[in-house]
N, C-alpha and C positions, 0 to 999 in steps of 0.2 A: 444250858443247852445251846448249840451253834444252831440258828436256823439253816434251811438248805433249801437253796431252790427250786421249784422244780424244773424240768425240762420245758425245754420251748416245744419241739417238735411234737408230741405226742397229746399236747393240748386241744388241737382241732383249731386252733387261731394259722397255721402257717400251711398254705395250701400247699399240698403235695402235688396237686396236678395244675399243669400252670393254666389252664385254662379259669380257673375262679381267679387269675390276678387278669390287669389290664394289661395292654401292651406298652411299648417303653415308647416313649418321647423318639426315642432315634427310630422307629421303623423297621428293625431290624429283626424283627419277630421275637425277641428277648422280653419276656414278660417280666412285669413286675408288683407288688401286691398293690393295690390301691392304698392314695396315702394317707386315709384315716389311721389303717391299721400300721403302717410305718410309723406315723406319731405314737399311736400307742405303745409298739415294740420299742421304742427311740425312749420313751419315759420308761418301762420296764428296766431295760438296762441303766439307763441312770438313774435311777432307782436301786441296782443293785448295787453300780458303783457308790452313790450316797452313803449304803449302806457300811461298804467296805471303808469307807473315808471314815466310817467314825470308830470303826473297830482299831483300823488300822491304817491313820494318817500314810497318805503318799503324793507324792507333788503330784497334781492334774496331769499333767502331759505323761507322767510315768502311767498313771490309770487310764488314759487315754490310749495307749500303747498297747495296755495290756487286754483292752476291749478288742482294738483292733483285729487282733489277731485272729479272733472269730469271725468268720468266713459268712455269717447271718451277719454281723453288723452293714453288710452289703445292700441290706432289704429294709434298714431301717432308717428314717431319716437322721440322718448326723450333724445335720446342721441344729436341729432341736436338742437331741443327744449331747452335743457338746456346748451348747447354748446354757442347757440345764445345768452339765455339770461345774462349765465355766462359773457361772452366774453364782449358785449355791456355796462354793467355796468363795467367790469374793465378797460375800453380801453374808454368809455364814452366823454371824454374830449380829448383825438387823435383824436377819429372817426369826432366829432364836426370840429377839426381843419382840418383836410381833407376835410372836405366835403365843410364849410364856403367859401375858394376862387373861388369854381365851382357856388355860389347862388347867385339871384341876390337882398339881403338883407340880415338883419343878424341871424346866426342860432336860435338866441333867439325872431323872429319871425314867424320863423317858426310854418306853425298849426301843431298842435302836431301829430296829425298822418303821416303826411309826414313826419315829424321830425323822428318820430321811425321806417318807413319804411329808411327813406335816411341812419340811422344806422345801419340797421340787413342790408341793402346793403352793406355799406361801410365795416363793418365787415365782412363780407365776401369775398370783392374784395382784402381787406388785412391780413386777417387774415387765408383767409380757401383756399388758392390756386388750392387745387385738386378740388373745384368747379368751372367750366368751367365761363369764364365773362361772355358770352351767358346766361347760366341761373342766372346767379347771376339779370340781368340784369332782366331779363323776370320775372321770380319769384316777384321783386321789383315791376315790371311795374302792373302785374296782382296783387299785393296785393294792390296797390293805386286803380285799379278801384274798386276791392271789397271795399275797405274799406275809400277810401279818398273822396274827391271834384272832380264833373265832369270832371276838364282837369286834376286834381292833377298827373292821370299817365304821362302823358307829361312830366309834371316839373322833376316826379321823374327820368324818362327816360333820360333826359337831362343830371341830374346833377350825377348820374351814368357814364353814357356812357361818359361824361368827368374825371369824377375823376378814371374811368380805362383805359383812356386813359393815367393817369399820373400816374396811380400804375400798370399795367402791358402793356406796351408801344408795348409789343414782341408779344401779345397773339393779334389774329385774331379779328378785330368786328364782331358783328353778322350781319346774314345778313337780309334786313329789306324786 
């Protein structure tokens, strides 16, 4: 079965009235969403790109392209977005090996969308330090219910919340 995404707009995440975002930096009365929620949308979409990368290998910049073109990547931060998808394709085969001793089978069984949520995780719990494990963790968990199998957030919570146990040993758990 091909998973499918759902829609962004109909969510209740993308304010229709711009008065629930903030104003833009330029003063130009151009509103924009607050940038919790742009981080979030920014891992969403690379997330779904991750996803597409393992169905269906394609050079970064060509999937970078292809995001583009969507008229909402305007609202999300891209500098994270592309940070994620950059990062994940060149660290690919680490992130795998980190993650594989926390699972309980092998990464190339994994369904593919846990699979590319457990790496924009892992990639972040090693690669992007100034992001707290708390949200690395949560960010993770909340993208598996959006987008994975009923208990899928569980697993990925699991195998997170172990594998930062063994990459930042010092840094606080969340609290549950």
């Amino acid at each position: 079965m091909i998973k499918q995404f759902p829609q962004d707009e109909p969510t209740g995440e993308m304010p229709e009235d711009p008065r629930g975002a903030e104003e833009s930096p330029s003063g130009h009365g151009v509103k924009s969403p607050p940038a919790r929620k742009q981080r979030r949308w920014a891992r969403e979409r690379a997330v779904q790109g991750l996803y597409q990368q393992l169905l269906n290998p394609l050079a970064v910049d060509q999937l970078e392209t292809q995001f583009m073109e969507d008229a909402f990547m305007l609202r999300i931060d891209l500098e994270l977005f592309r940070r994620i998808l950059r990062g994940v394709e060149q660290h690919a085969a680490e992130l795998d090996a980190a993650i594989e001793p926390h699972l309980d089978r092998p990464v190339h069984e994994l369904d593919p969308i846990e699979h590319a949520i457990l790496r924009l995780g892992a990639f972040e719990l090693t690669h992007m330090l100034e992001t707290p494990r708390a949200i690395v963790i949560n960010e993770a968990v909340e993208l598996a219910k959006r987008f994975g199998a009923t208990d899928g957030h569980r697993y990925v919570n699991g195998v997170l919340d172990r594998l930062a146990d063994h990459t930042r040993p010092t840094e606080p758990r969340r609290r549950d």
